[in-house]
C-alpha positions in Angstrom: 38.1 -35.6 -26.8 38.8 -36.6 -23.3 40.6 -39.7 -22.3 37.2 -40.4 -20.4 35.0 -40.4 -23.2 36.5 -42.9 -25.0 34.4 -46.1 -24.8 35.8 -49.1 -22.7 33.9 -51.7 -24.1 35.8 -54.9 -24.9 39.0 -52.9 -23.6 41.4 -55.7 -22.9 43.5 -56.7 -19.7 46.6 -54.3 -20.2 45.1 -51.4 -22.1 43.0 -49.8 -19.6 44.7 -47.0 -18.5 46.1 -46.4 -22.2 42.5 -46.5 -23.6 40.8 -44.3 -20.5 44.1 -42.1 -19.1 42.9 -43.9 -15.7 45.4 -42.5 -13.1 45.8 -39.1 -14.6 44.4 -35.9 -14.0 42.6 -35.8 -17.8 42.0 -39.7 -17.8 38.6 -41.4 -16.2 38.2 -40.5 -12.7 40.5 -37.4 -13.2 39.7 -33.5 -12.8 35.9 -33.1 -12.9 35.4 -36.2 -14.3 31.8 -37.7 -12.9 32.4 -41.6 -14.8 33.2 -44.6 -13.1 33.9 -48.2 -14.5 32.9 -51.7 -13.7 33.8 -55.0 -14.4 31.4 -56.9 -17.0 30.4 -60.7 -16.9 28.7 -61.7 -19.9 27.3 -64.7 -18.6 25.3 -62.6 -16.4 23.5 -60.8 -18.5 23.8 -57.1 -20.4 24.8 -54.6 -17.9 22.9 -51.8 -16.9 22.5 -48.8 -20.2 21.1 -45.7 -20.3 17.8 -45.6 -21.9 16.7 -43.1 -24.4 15.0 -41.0 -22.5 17.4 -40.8 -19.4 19.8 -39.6 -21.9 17.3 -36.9 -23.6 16.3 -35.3 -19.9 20.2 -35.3 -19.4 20.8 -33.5 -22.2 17.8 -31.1 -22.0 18.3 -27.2 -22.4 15.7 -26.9 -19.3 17.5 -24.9 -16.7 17.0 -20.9 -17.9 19.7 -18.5 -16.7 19.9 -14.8 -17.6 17.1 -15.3 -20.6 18.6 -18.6 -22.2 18.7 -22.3 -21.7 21.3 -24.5 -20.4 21.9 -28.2 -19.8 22.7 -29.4 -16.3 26.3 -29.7 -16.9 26.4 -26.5 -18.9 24.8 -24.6 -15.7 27.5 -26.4 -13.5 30.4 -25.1 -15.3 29.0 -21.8 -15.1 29.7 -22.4 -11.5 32.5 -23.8 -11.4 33.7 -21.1 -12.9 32.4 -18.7 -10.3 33.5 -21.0 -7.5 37.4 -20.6 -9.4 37.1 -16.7 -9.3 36.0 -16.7 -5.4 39.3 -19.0 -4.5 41.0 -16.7 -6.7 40.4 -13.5 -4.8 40.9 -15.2 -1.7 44.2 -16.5 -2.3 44.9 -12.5 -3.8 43.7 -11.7 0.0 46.3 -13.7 1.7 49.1 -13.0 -0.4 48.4 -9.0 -0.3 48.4 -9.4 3.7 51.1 -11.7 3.9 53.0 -8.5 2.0 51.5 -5.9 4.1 50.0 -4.3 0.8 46.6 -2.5 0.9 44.2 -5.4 0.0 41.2 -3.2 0.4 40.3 -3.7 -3.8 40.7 -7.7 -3.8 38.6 -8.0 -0.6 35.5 -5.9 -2.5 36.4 -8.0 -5.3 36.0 -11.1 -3.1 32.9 -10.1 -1.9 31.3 -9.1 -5.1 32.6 -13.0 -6.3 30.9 -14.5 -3.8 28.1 -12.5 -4.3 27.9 -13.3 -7.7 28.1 -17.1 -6.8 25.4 -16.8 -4.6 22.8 -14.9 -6.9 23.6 -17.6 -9.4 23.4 -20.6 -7.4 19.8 -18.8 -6.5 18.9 -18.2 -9.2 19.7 -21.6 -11.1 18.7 -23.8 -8.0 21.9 -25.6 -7.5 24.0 -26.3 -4.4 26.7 -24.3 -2.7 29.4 -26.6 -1.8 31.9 -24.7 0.2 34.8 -27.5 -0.3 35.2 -25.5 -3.7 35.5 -22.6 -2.5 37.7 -23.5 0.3 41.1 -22.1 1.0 43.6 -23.1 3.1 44.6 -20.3 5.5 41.4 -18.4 4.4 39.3 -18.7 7.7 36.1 -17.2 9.5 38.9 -14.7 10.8 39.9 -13.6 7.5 36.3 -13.9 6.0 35.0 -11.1 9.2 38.7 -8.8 8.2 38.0 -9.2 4.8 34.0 -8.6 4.7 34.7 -5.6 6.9 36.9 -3.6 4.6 34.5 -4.3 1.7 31.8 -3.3 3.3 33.5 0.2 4.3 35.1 0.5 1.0 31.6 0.4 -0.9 30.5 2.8 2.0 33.1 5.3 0.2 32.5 4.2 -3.5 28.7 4.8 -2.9 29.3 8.6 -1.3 32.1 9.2 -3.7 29.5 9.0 -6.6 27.3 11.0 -5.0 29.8 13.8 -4.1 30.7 13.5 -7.9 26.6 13.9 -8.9 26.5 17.1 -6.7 29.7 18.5 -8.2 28.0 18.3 -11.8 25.2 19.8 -10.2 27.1 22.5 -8.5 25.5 21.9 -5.1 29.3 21.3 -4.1 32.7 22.6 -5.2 34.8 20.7 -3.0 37.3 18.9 -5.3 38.8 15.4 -4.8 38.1 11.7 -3.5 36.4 11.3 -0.1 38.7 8.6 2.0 39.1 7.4 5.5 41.3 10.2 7.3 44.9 9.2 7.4 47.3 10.2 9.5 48.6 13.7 9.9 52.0 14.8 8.8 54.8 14.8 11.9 54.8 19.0 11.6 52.2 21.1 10.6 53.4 24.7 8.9 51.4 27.7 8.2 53.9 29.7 6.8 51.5 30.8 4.2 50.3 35.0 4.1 47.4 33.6 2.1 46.7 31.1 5.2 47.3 33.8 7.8 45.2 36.1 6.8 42.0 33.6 6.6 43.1 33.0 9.8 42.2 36.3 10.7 39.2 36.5 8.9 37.7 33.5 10.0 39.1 33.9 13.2 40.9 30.6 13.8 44.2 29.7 14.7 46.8 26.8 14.9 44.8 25.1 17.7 41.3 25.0 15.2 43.4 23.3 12.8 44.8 20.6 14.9 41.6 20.4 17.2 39.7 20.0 13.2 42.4 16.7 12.4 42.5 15.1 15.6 38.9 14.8 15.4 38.4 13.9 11.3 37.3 10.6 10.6 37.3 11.5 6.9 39.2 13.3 3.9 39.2 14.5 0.6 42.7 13.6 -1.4 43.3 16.5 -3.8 45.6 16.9 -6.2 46.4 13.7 -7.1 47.2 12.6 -3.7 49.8 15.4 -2.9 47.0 17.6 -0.8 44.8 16.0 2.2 41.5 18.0 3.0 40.1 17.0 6.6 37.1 17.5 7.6 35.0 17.5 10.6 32.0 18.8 12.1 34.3 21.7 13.4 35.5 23.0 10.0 38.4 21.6 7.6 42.1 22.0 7.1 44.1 21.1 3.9 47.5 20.1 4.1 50.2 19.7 1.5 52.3 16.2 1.7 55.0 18.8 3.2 52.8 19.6 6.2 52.3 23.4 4.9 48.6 24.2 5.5 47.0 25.7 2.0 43.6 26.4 3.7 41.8 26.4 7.1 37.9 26.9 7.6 34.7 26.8 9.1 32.4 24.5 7.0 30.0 26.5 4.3 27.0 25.0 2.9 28.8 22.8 0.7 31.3 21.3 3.4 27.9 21.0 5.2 26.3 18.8 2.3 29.5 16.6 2.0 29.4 15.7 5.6 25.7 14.9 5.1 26.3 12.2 2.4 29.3 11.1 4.7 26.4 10.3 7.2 24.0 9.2 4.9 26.3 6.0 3.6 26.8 5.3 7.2 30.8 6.2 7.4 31.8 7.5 10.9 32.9 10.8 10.7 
Protein backbone atom coordinates (compact mmCIF):
# COMPACT_ATOMS: atom_id res chain seq x y z
CA UNK A 1 0.00 0.00 0.00
CA UNK A 2 1.18 3.44 -0.60
CA UNK A 3 2.65 5.70 1.94
CA UNK A 4 -0.41 7.95 0.90
CA UNK A 5 -3.13 5.74 1.80
CA UNK A 6 -2.25 5.35 5.10
CA UNK A 7 -4.74 7.25 7.33
CA UNK A 8 -3.42 10.46 9.17
CA UNK A 9 -5.94 10.67 11.59
CA UNK A 10 -4.63 11.43 15.12
CA UNK A 11 -1.04 11.38 13.44
CA UNK A 12 1.05 13.17 15.96
CA UNK A 13 3.48 16.20 15.73
CA UNK A 14 6.80 14.36 14.60
CA UNK A 15 5.43 11.43 12.72
CA UNK A 16 4.03 12.91 9.74
CA UNK A 17 6.29 12.30 7.13
CA UNK A 18 7.10 8.65 8.72
CA UNK A 19 3.27 7.84 8.68
CA UNK A 20 2.54 9.55 5.03
CA UNK A 21 6.29 9.33 3.14
CA UNK A 22 5.40 13.34 2.77
CA UNK A 23 8.52 14.61 0.85
CA UNK A 24 9.11 11.64 -1.19
CA UNK A 25 8.32 10.65 -4.54
CA UNK A 26 5.88 7.49 -3.15
CA UNK A 27 4.76 9.44 0.05
CA UNK A 28 1.51 11.96 0.04
CA UNK A 29 1.82 14.53 -2.52
CA UNK A 30 4.42 12.40 -4.47
CA UNK A 31 4.25 10.80 -8.10
CA UNK A 32 0.58 10.89 -9.22
CA UNK A 33 -0.61 11.22 -5.98
CA UNK A 34 -4.01 13.46 -6.14
CA UNK A 35 -4.30 13.75 -1.73
CA UNK A 36 -3.64 16.65 0.12
CA UNK A 37 -3.71 17.23 3.98
CA UNK A 38 -5.03 19.75 6.38
CA UNK A 39 -4.78 20.78 9.78
CA UNK A 40 -7.87 19.68 12.08
CA UNK A 41 -9.33 21.72 15.12
CA UNK A 42 -11.62 19.76 17.12
CA UNK A 43 -13.16 22.51 18.67
CA UNK A 44 -14.42 23.54 15.43
CA UNK A 45 -16.35 20.92 14.57
CA UNK A 46 -15.91 17.42 12.37
CA UNK A 47 -14.11 18.28 9.23
CA UNK A 48 -15.40 17.85 5.93
CA UNK A 49 -15.90 13.55 4.93
CA UNK A 50 -16.88 11.94 2.02
CA UNK A 51 -20.32 10.83 2.00
CA UNK A 52 -21.50 7.50 0.86
CA UNK A 53 -22.59 8.20 -2.21
CA UNK A 54 -19.63 10.62 -3.37
CA UNK A 55 -17.60 7.66 -2.68
CA UNK A 56 -19.92 5.04 -4.65
CA UNK A 57 -20.05 7.51 -8.03
CA UNK A 58 -16.14 7.64 -7.49
CA UNK A 59 -15.80 4.27 -7.61
CA UNK A 60 -18.33 3.49 -10.30
CA UNK A 61 -17.42 1.13 -13.34
CA UNK A 62 -19.36 3.90 -15.63
CA UNK A 63 -16.88 4.89 -18.22
CA UNK A 64 -16.98 1.99 -21.15
CA UNK A 65 -13.75 1.56 -23.23
CA UNK A 66 -13.28 -1.15 -25.89
CA UNK A 67 -16.56 -3.19 -24.58
CA UNK A 68 -15.86 -3.06 -20.72
CA UNK A 69 -16.21 -0.72 -17.79
CA UNK A 70 -13.69 1.28 -16.00
CA UNK A 71 -13.52 3.55 -13.02
CA UNK A 72 -12.30 7.10 -13.43
CA UNK A 73 -8.95 6.43 -12.20
CA UNK A 74 -8.73 3.18 -13.92
CA UNK A 75 -9.52 5.12 -17.43
CA UNK A 76 -6.80 7.63 -16.36
CA UNK A 77 -4.09 5.21 -16.02
CA UNK A 78 -4.93 3.85 -19.19
CA UNK A 79 -3.66 7.23 -20.26
CA UNK A 80 -1.18 7.77 -18.57
CA UNK A 81 0.14 4.99 -19.87
CA UNK A 82 -0.31 6.13 -23.41
CA UNK A 83 0.89 9.62 -22.58
CA UNK A 84 4.37 7.49 -21.20
CA UNK A 85 4.70 5.63 -24.71
CA UNK A 86 4.31 9.12 -26.74
CA UNK A 87 7.41 10.73 -24.59
CA UNK A 88 8.92 7.54 -25.15
CA UNK A 89 9.15 7.60 -28.83
CA UNK A 90 9.96 11.07 -28.79
CA UNK A 91 12.87 10.96 -26.72
CA UNK A 92 13.85 7.59 -29.21
CA UNK A 93 13.46 10.53 -32.02
CA UNK A 94 16.00 12.86 -30.56
CA UNK A 95 18.43 10.49 -29.60
CA UNK A 96 18.36 8.60 -33.18
CA UNK A 97 19.01 12.24 -34.76
CA UNK A 98 21.31 13.37 -32.31
CA UNK A 99 23.28 9.99 -33.76
CA UNK A 100 22.59 10.58 -37.28
CA UNK A 101 20.76 7.10 -37.38
CA UNK A 102 17.68 6.54 -39.72
CA UNK A 103 14.85 7.41 -37.27
CA UNK A 104 12.30 6.86 -40.03
CA UNK A 105 10.64 3.56 -37.76
CA UNK A 106 10.41 5.50 -34.24
CA UNK A 107 8.90 8.57 -35.97
CA UNK A 108 5.84 6.19 -37.47
CA UNK A 109 5.92 4.71 -34.17
CA UNK A 110 5.45 8.27 -32.69
CA UNK A 111 2.79 9.02 -34.68
CA UNK A 112 0.88 5.90 -34.36
CA UNK A 113 1.38 6.67 -30.13
CA UNK A 114 -0.10 9.72 -30.48
CA UNK A 115 -2.64 8.56 -32.49
CA UNK A 116 -3.55 6.05 -30.28
CA UNK A 117 -3.67 8.70 -27.36
CA UNK A 118 -5.91 10.60 -29.25
CA UNK A 119 -8.59 7.89 -30.29
CA UNK A 120 -8.64 7.01 -26.67
CA UNK A 121 -8.90 10.29 -25.04
CA UNK A 122 -11.99 10.47 -27.77
CA UNK A 123 -13.24 7.93 -27.23
CA UNK A 124 -13.25 7.89 -23.26
CA UNK A 125 -14.03 11.81 -23.05
CA UNK A 126 -11.03 12.88 -21.07
CA UNK A 127 -8.61 15.71 -21.58
CA UNK A 128 -5.39 15.94 -23.48
CA UNK A 129 -2.92 17.62 -21.43
CA UNK A 130 0.20 18.24 -23.51
CA UNK A 131 2.54 18.99 -20.22
CA UNK A 132 2.59 15.01 -20.19
CA UNK A 133 3.48 14.58 -23.29
CA UNK A 134 5.99 17.20 -23.36
CA UNK A 135 9.59 16.85 -24.13
CA UNK A 136 12.31 18.94 -23.82
CA UNK A 137 14.07 19.54 -27.15
CA UNK A 138 10.98 17.98 -28.89
CA UNK A 139 9.46 21.07 -30.62
CA UNK A 140 6.86 22.16 -33.43
CA UNK A 141 10.17 21.80 -35.60
CA UNK A 142 10.78 18.32 -34.77
CA UNK A 143 6.93 17.39 -34.57
CA UNK A 144 6.58 18.92 -38.72
CA UNK A 145 10.43 16.60 -39.42
CA UNK A 146 9.00 13.89 -37.59
CA UNK A 147 5.22 13.87 -38.95
CA UNK A 148 6.71 14.21 -42.44
CA UNK A 149 8.77 11.03 -42.48
CA UNK A 150 5.86 9.10 -41.07
CA UNK A 151 3.58 10.11 -43.26
CA UNK A 152 5.90 9.13 -46.30
CA UNK A 153 7.00 6.02 -44.74
CA UNK A 154 3.16 4.65 -44.42
CA UNK A 155 3.00 6.10 -48.06
CA UNK A 156 5.50 3.01 -48.83
CA UNK A 157 4.16 0.51 -46.24
CA UNK A 158 0.63 0.96 -47.85
CA UNK A 159 1.99 0.40 -51.65
CA UNK A 160 4.43 -2.19 -50.44
CA UNK A 161 1.36 -4.33 -49.47
CA UNK A 162 -0.21 -3.84 -52.41
CA UNK A 163 2.76 -4.59 -54.69
CA UNK A 164 2.93 -7.80 -52.41
CA UNK A 165 -1.15 -8.62 -53.16
CA UNK A 166 -0.42 -8.25 -56.97
CA UNK A 167 2.63 -10.52 -56.81
CA UNK A 168 0.31 -13.38 -55.19
CA UNK A 169 -1.94 -12.51 -57.85
CA UNK A 170 0.57 -12.62 -60.56
CA UNK A 171 -0.46 -9.24 -61.96
CA UNK A 172 3.33 -8.37 -61.22
CA UNK A 173 6.63 -10.26 -61.10
CA UNK A 174 8.82 -7.56 -60.08
CA UNK A 175 10.53 -8.82 -56.90
CA UNK A 176 11.67 -6.74 -53.88
CA UNK A 177 10.69 -3.71 -51.42
CA UNK A 178 9.53 -0.51 -53.09
CA UNK A 179 11.76 2.47 -51.31
CA UNK A 180 12.63 6.06 -51.91
CA UNK A 181 15.45 6.02 -54.72
CA UNK A 182 18.84 6.39 -53.17
CA UNK A 183 21.66 7.43 -54.51
CA UNK A 184 23.49 5.99 -57.37
CA UNK A 185 26.80 4.16 -57.09
CA UNK A 186 30.08 6.59 -58.03
CA UNK A 187 30.59 4.31 -61.45
CA UNK A 188 28.13 2.53 -63.27
CA UNK A 189 29.49 -0.85 -65.30
CA UNK A 190 27.87 -2.72 -67.98
CA UNK A 191 30.32 -5.22 -68.46
CA UNK A 192 27.79 -7.76 -68.70
CA UNK A 193 27.15 -9.89 -72.44
CA UNK A 194 23.74 -10.64 -70.92
CA UNK A 195 23.30 -6.67 -70.36
CA UNK A 196 24.71 -5.82 -73.84
CA UNK A 197 22.76 -7.65 -75.75
CA UNK A 198 19.31 -6.35 -74.14
CA UNK A 199 20.83 -3.44 -74.96
CA UNK A 200 20.55 -4.16 -78.37
CA UNK A 201 17.37 -5.66 -78.34
CA UNK A 202 15.64 -3.00 -76.64
CA UNK A 203 17.67 -0.58 -78.20
CA UNK A 204 19.05 1.44 -75.30
CA UNK A 205 22.26 2.43 -74.26
CA UNK A 206 24.42 3.81 -71.30
CA UNK A 207 22.70 7.28 -71.68
CA UNK A 208 18.92 5.41 -71.12
CA UNK A 209 20.25 4.08 -68.08
CA UNK A 210 21.60 7.11 -66.54
CA UNK A 211 18.87 9.39 -68.08
CA UNK A 212 16.27 6.40 -66.20
CA UNK A 213 18.33 7.05 -62.46
CA UNK A 214 18.70 10.64 -62.58
CA UNK A 215 15.18 10.89 -63.00
CA UNK A 216 13.79 7.86 -60.32
CA UNK A 217 12.15 9.03 -57.39
CA UNK A 218 11.67 5.38 -56.40
CA UNK A 219 13.21 1.76 -56.12
CA UNK A 220 12.84 -1.71 -55.55
CA UNK A 221 15.82 -3.20 -53.11
CA UNK A 222 16.31 -6.85 -54.38
CA UNK A 223 18.27 -9.28 -53.05
CA UNK A 224 18.45 -8.52 -49.74
CA UNK A 225 19.60 -5.04 -50.24
CA UNK A 226 22.70 -6.01 -52.45
CA UNK A 227 20.63 -5.06 -55.94
CA UNK A 228 18.74 -1.47 -56.49
CA UNK A 229 15.94 -1.57 -59.21
CA UNK A 230 15.07 2.16 -60.43
CA UNK A 231 12.38 2.97 -61.88
CA UNK A 232 10.86 5.75 -63.77
CA UNK A 233 8.41 6.63 -66.30
CA UNK A 234 11.30 6.10 -68.93
CA UNK A 235 12.04 2.40 -68.08
CA UNK A 236 14.22 0.77 -65.19
CA UNK A 237 17.87 -0.12 -64.54
CA UNK A 238 19.11 -2.58 -61.74
CA UNK A 239 22.34 -2.18 -60.30
CA UNK A 240 24.49 -4.38 -58.17
CA UNK A 241 26.08 -2.70 -54.86
CA UNK A 242 29.31 -2.85 -57.19
CA UNK A 243 27.81 -0.54 -59.76
CA UNK A 244 27.59 -3.56 -62.53
CA UNK A 245 24.25 -3.07 -64.22
CA UNK A 246 22.28 -6.78 -64.17
CA UNK A 247 19.35 -5.42 -66.31
CA UNK A 248 18.13 -2.34 -68.33
CA UNK A 249 14.51 -1.81 -69.81
CA UNK A 250 11.63 -0.14 -71.07
CA UNK A 251 8.76 -0.65 -68.59
CA UNK A 252 6.22 -3.86 -69.52
CA UNK A 253 2.83 -4.04 -68.20
CA UNK A 254 3.85 -4.97 -64.81
CA UNK A 255 6.55 -2.04 -64.38
CA UNK A 256 3.56 -0.13 -65.64
CA UNK A 257 1.21 -1.36 -62.78
CA UNK A 258 3.96 -0.81 -60.07
CA UNK A 259 4.32 2.81 -61.10
CA UNK A 260 0.46 3.02 -60.87
CA UNK A 261 0.21 2.03 -57.18
CA UNK A 262 3.44 4.37 -56.68
CA UNK A 263 0.88 7.15 -57.84
CA UNK A 264 -2.04 5.89 -56.25
CA UNK A 265 -0.42 6.17 -52.49
CA UNK A 266 0.65 9.61 -53.52
CA UNK A 267 4.62 8.96 -53.53
CA UNK A 268 6.39 11.30 -56.13
CA UNK A 269 7.93 9.33 -58.62
Amino acid sequence: MPFCAVSTANTVSGQFEAATGYGTGAGLCGWNCRHTFFAIFPELGAPPAWTQESLEALNARDIEYSGKKYTQYEISQMQRARERTVRKYKRRYLAETEAGVDNTATAVKLRQARQELADFISATGGRADSARTSVAGFGRSEASKASYAARKQERFNAANTELQQMREAGTIKAKGRLIESPSAPNEINFASDHVLQRWAERGMGPMDAERIIRSSKVAMSQRNGTQTCYYSELGFVAIGQDGNVSSIGPLDEGGKKLMEVVKKHGIPY
